[in-house]
N, C-alpha and C positions, 0 to 999 in steps of 0.2 A: 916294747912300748916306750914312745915320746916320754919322757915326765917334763912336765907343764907344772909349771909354780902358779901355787892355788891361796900365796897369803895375801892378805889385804893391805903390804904394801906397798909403797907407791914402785910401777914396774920402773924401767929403765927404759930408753927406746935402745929399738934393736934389738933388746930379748923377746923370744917365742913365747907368747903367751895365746889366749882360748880368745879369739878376735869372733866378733857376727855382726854382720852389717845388719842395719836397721831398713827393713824391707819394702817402710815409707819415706823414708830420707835419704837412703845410702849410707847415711856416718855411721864408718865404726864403732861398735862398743866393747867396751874390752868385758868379758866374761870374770867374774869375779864372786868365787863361793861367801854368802852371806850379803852376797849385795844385790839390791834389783835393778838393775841397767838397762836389762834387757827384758819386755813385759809383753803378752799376751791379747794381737788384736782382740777384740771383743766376738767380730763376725766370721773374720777370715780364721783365727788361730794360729797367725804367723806372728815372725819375731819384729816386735818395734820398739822402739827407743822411749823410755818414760814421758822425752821431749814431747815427741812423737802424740805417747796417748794423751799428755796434758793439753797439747794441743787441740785434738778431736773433740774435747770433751768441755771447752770453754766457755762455749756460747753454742746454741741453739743451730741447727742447719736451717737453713733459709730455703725456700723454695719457688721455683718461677711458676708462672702462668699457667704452666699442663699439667703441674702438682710435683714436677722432676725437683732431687733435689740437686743444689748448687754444687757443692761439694764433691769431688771425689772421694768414694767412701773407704777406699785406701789410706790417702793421704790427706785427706780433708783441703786439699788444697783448689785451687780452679782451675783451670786449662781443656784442653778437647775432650770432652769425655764421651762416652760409648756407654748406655744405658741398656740394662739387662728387662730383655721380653717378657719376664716372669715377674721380677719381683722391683722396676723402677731402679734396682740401683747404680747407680753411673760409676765408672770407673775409667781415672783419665789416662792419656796415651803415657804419657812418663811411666805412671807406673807397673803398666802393663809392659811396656817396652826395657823395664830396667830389673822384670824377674823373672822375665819370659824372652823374649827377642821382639825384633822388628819384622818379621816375617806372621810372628804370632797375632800380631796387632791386627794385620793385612788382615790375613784370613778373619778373625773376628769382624774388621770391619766390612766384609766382601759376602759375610750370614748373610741373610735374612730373615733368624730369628739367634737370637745369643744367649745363652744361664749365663749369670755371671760366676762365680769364683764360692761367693756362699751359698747358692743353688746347688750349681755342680763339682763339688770337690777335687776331684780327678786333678785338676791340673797342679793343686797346690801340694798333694799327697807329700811330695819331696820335701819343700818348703818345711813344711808344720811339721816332719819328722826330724829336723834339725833344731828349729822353734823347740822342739818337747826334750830334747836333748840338753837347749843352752840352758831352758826352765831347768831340767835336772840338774844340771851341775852348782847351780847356783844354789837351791836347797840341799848341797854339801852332800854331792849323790856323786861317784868317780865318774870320771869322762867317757862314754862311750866311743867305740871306734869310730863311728859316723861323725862325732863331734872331733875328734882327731883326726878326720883325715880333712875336713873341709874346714875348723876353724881353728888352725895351728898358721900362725902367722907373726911378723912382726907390728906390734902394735906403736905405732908413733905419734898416737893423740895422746890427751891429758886428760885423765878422770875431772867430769865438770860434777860440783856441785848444787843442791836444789835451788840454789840462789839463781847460780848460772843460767840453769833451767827456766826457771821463772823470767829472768830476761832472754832468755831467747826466745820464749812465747810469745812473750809482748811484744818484742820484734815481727815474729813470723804477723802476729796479727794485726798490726797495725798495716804492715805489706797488705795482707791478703785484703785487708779493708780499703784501701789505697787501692790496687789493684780490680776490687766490685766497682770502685769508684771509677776507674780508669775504663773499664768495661762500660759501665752504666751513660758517661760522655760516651764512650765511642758507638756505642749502641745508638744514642740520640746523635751522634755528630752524622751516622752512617743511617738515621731513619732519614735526618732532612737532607742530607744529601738526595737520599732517594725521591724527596718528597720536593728538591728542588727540581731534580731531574724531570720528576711528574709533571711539575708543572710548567717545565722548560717544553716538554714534548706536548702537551696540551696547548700551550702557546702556537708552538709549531703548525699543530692541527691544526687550530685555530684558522692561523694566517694563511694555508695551503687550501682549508676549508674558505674560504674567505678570498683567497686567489680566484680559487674556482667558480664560486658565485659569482662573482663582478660580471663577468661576462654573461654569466645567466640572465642577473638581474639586466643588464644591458639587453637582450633578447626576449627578455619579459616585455621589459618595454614598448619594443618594438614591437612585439607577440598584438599591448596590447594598445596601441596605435592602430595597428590594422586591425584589430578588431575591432575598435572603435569607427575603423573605416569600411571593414565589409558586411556590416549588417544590412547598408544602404546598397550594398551590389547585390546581398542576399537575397533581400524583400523584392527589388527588381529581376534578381534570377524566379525565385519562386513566381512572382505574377507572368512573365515568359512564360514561365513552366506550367502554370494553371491553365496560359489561355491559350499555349498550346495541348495541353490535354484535352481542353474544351473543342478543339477545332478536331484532334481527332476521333474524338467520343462522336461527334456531328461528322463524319466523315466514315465511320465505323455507321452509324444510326440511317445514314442513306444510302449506303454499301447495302444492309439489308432488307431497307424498305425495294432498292433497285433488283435487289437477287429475289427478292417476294414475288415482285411483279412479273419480269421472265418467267418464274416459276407457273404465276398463273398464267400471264400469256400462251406458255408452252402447255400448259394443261388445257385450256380453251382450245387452243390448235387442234389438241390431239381428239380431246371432244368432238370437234367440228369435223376429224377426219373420220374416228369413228361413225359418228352419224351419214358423211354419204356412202363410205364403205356398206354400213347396215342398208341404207334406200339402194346403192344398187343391187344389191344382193337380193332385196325385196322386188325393184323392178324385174331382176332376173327371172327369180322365182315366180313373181308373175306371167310375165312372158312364157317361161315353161310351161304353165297352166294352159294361156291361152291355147297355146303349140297343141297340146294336149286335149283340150276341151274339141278343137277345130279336127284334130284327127280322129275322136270318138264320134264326132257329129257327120264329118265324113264316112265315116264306117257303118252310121245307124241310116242314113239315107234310102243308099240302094235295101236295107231291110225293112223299112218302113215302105219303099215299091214295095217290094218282094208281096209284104203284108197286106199294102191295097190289094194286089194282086189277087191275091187270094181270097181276099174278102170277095172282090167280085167275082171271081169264079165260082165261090162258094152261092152267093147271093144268086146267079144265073142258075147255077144247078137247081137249085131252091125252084125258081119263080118255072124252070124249064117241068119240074117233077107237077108243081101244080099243074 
């Protein structure tokens, strides 16, 4: 086993001492039993620098419009962040990218739904079992192998004091508020651009709108010129058009009085034919009679002899017997 010098005094650079970066910042801190350097996210569980959690914990998180808040809840810092589906909280690319890789990021931003880190634990498991490691040491607990094998290194910073600390808060915040600021202009610098552009492109219409009518209106005009000029051709086509109607209606009206009359002419004819057809048929008829009557009278003749005949023969018998 390493032995690793665990007194609280000041190291030397270039001796092996219990080194763990701070998992919101990166800076080294040098591991040291009896001191707290190194302290305990709140959410995540992982290791960050006192700087670190004085930082987080200074002023209030601020939050935009849809309720997100501003912050990246790692590092409390601002930059691109990636907001967890479950529970709103954002985490930005740095720090995802600087305990995880740049591949990790991808894929989280390529979801379509994300937990983030204090949801779903998994990812951090390594992380937090080295965190609970540099926490042990520091409560005058021997170094575990884990903490030996990954934070045994040459430490070449300088133990900072809470003063130190205190101004580099002030620092960090006065950036980060300089920076909302720098945002908050370019956010307005980048709406009216937009909103120049708006109305550069609205103009545009405008005038394309506006090209295009002229000629309309020009055509309108004209449209209504002539129509000011053909009501007078109208009125004069429609009275055309009426007394030509009129002439055919009178022209339709003695078409049928003309086909009326043929009709009865031809009926009258046919009348007139019937009737001598019927008288000769009647003549005929008659004449058959006659025909007729002359050859019965013919034929009763000689029996009417025959009859005198006999009458006087009978009468002679008679007058001969008296």
């Amino acid at each position: 086993m390493r032995k690793v010098s665990t007194k609280r005094s000041k190291k030397s650079k270039g001796e092996d001492s219990l080194v763990i970066h701070c998992t919101a910042c990166n800076v080294p801190q040098l591991l040291v039993q009896g001191k707290r350097n190194v302290l305990c996210h709140p959410t995540l569980h992982v290791a960050v620098c006192r700087e670190c959690l004085m930082f987080a914990h200074c002023e209030p998180v601020p939050k935009d419009d849809e309720g997100y808040e501003v912050y990246c809840r790692w590092c409390s810092e601002l930059g691109e962040l990636v907001c967890c589906d479950k529970c709103n909280a954002p985490y930005c690319k740095e720090c995802i990218v600087r305990n995880f890789s740049e591949t990790h990021y991808e894929k989280i931003s390529e979801q379509d739904e994300w937990s983030c880190y204090s949801c779903e634990k998994g990812p951090t498991e390594d992380i937090r079992m080295v965190t609970k490691a540099a926490l042990n040491f520091q409560n005058f607990m021997e170094p575990s192998e884990l903490l030996l094998e990954r934070c045994v290194q040459k430490y070449s910073g300088e133990e900072r004091t809470d003063s130190d600390r205190e101004g580099a808060v002030k620092d960090r915040l006065k950036s980060r508020r300089q920076a909302m600021v720098d945002s908050k202009v370019d956010t307005k610098a980048s709406e009216d651009e937009e909103e120049e552009k708006e109305e550069t492109e609205k103009e545009e219409d405008k005038e394309e709108v506006s090209e295009e009518e002229a000629p309309k209106e020009k055509s309108s005009k004209k449209m209504s010129l002539k129509l000011k000029i053909k009501p007078k051709k109208i009125e004069a086509e429609k009275e055309e058009s009426e007394v030509e109607e009129k002439e055919e209606d009178e022209e339709d009206i003695e078409v049928k009085k003309s086909t009326k009359r043929s009709s009865k002419k031809r009926g009258s004819d046919s009348e007139e034919k019937e009737e001598s057809e019927e008288k000769e048929a009647s003549e005929v008829e008659e004449e058959e009679k006659e025909e007729s009557d002359e050859a019965v009278s013919e034929e009763e003749v000689p029996k009417k002899k025959k009859n005198k005949k006999r009458k006087e023969s009978s009468e002679e018998e008679e007058s001969d017997e008296d």
